[in-house]
C-alpha positions in Angstrom: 40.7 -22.7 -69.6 37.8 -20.6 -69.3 38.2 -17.4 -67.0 35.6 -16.1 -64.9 34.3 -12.8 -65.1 35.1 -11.9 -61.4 34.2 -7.8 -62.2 30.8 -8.6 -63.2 29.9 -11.4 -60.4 31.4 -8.0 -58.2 29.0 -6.4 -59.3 25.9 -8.8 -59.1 26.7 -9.6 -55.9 26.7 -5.9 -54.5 23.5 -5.3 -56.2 21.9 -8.2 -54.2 23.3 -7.4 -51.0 21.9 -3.5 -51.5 18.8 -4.8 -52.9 18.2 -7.4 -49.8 19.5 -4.8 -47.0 17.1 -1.8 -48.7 14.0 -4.4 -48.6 15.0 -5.2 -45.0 15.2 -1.7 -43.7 11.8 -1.0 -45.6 9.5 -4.1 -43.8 11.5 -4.0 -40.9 8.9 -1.7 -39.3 5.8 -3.4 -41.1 4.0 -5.9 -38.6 2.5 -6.0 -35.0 4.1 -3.4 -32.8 4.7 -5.4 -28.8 1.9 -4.6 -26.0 2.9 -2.2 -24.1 3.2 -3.2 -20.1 0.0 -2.9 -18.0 -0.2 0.7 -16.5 -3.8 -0.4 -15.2 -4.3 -0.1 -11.7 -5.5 -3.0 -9.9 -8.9 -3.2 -8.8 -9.8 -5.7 -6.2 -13.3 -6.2 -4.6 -14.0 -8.3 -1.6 -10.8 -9.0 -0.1 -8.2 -9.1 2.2 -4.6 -7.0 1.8 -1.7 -8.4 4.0 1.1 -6.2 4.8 3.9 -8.5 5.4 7.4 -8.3 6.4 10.2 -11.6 6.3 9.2 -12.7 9.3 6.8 -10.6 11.1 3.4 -9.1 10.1 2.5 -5.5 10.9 -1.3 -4.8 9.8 -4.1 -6.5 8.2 -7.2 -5.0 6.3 -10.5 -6.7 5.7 -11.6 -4.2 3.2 -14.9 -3.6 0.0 -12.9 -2.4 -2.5 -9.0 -1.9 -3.2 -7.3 -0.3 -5.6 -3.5 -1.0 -5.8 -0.7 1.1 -8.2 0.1 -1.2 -11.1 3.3 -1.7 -9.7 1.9 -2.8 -6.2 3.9 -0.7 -4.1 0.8 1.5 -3.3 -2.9 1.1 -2.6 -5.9 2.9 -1.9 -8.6 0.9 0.2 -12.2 2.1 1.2 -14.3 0.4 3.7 -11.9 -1.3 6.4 -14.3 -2.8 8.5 -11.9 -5.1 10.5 -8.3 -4.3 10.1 -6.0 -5.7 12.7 -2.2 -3.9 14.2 0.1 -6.3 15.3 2.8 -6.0 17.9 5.1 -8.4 18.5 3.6 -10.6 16.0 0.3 -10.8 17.9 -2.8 -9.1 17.4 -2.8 -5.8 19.4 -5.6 -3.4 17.5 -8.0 -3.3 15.8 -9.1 -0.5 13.4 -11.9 0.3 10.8 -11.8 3.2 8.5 -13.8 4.7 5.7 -10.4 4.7 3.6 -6.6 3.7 3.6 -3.6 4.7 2.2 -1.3 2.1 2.5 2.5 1.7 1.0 3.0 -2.3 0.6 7.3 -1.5 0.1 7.4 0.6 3.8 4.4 -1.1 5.5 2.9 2.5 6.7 -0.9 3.7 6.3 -3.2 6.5 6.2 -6.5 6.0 7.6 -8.8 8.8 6.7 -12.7 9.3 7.8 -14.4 8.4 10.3 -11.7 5.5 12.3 -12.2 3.2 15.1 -9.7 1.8 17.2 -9.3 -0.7 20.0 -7.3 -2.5 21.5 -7.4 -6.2 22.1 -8.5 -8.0 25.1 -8.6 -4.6 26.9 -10.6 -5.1 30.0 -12.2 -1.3 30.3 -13.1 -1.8 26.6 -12.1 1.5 25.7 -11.9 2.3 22.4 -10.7 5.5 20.2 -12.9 7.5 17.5 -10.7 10.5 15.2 -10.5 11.2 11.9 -7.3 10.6 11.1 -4.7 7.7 11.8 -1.1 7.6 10.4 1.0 4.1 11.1 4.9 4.7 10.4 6.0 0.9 10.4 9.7 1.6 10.6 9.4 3.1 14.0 6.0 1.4 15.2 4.6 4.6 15.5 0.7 5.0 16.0 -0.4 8.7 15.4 -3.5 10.1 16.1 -2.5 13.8 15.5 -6.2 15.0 15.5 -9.2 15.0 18.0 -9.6 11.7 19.5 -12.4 10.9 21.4 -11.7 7.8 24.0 -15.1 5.9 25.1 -14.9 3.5 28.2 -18.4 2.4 29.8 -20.7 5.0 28.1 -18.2 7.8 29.3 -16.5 10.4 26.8 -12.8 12.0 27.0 -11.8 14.1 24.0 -8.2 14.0 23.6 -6.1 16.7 21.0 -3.5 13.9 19.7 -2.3 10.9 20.9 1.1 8.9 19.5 1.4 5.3 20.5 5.2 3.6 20.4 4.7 0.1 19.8 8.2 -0.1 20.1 8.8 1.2 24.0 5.0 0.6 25.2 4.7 4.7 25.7 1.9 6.4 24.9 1.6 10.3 24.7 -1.6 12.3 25.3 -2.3 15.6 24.1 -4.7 18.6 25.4 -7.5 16.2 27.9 -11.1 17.7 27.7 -13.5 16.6 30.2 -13.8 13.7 33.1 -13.7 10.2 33.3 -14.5 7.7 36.3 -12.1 4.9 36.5 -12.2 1.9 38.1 -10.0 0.7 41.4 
């Protein structure tokens, strides 16, 4: 009978296994590293950005250029010429702004610049000029908390703030500067 030399194949064996786990840990690191995730922002040119709830829509923007985080959650846009406010889930106003700020998670804005508002099928065709317009979906708040200046039939009424409550159809005027004629 022939006896096997178990200490030595011992041995051998844990050579190999030190040899091939050494060479492992050494070329383990060797080779193409993973791309990293795109921290880009997202440019977009010639568009349209949809705020959109479930069921409902809040706001659209037709807008030149767009910028959004590369997560999407935010956005800057510049050059709004026709962005629409919806209440109810029908057009209400419409608004143009040199730029927005908009959060796509909370639906709220910033408009900054020179921003035009008006409302829809309004029959005096008034409309609103300020330089500042904040949108707080949650509560359907409209604020205008800087010098608005309402124009109806070539007339002028500068207004110090206005809020606008989508939600109970109220609408709260600040300090009124000069005369308007209104029609019976």
């Amino acid at each position: 009978m022939r006896r096997w030399p178990w200490k030595r194949i011992g041995w051998i064996s844990a050579f190999a296994l030190a040899a091939y786990l050494t060479i492992g840990i050494i070329l383990a690191g060797r080779g193409t590293p993973p791309i990293p995730p795109a921290m880009q922002a997202i440019d977009l040119r010639g568009g349209y950005v949809r705020g959109n709830r479930i069921t409902t829509r809040s706001w659209t923007f037709d807008y030149d250029t767009a910028e959004l985080s590369p997560d999407g959650t935010t956005g800057s846009i510049n050059g709004v010429h026709h962005g629409v406010i919806f209440k109810n889930g029908k057009p209400y106003m419409t608004i143009s702004a040199e730029h927005v700020s908009v959060n796509t998670q909370s639906l709220d804005f910033t408009a900054l610049g020179k921003v035009d508002v008006e409302r829809i099928d309004d029959t005096e065709k008034r409309s609103f000029d300020t330089d500042l317009v904040e949108w707080t979906n949650s509560t359907k708040m409209l604020l205008m908390p800087h010098p608005c200046y309402v124009h109806t039939e070539g007339q002028t009424l500068q207004i110090s703030q206005i809020a606008v409550n989508f939600a109970t159809n109220e609408i709260h005027f600040g300090k009124i500067e000069g005369s308007v004629q209104l029609k019976k």
